[in-house]
C-alpha positions, 0 to 999 in steps of 0.5 A: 409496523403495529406500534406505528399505527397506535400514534398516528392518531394523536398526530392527527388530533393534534393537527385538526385541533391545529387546524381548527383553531387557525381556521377560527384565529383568522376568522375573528382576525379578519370580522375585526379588520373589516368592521373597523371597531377599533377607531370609535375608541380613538375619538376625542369627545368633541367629535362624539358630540359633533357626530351626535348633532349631525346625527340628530340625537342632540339639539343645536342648544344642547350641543352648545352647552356641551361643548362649552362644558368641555371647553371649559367655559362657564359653569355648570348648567342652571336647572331648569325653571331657575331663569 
């Protein structure tokens, strides 16, 4: 019976280390199943530019050249003072 007792304790480590590491697998499984990261990535760049007019971070005149920009349309931008 001695020589069993010496080894139970490694099994142990072994489980909790186990436990432990499932425990933190599934949390970080589940905060990234909630917060819904993974689809800012999936959007084209004219529904960024369309969110950032709605949000108000651009002006309308901006989102105009913008989106004429990536549609291909026209030039680059004139600098300003050049009209």
């Amino acid at each position: 019976m001695g020589d069993w007792d010496a080894g139970w304790w490694v099994l142990m480590v072994l489980m909790m280390v186990l436990f432990w590491g499932l425990l933190i697998a599934g949390a970080v499984w589940l905060l990234r199943s909630v917060s819904g990261g993974h689809h800012l990535h999936s959007r084209t760049p004219t529904e960024v530019l369309d969110h950032r007019l709605a949000t108000g971070d651009i002006s309308p005149e901006e989102y105009r050249q913008r989106r004429a920009t990536l549609e291909g349309e026209g030039g680059p931008p004139e600098p300003p003072g050049s009209g």
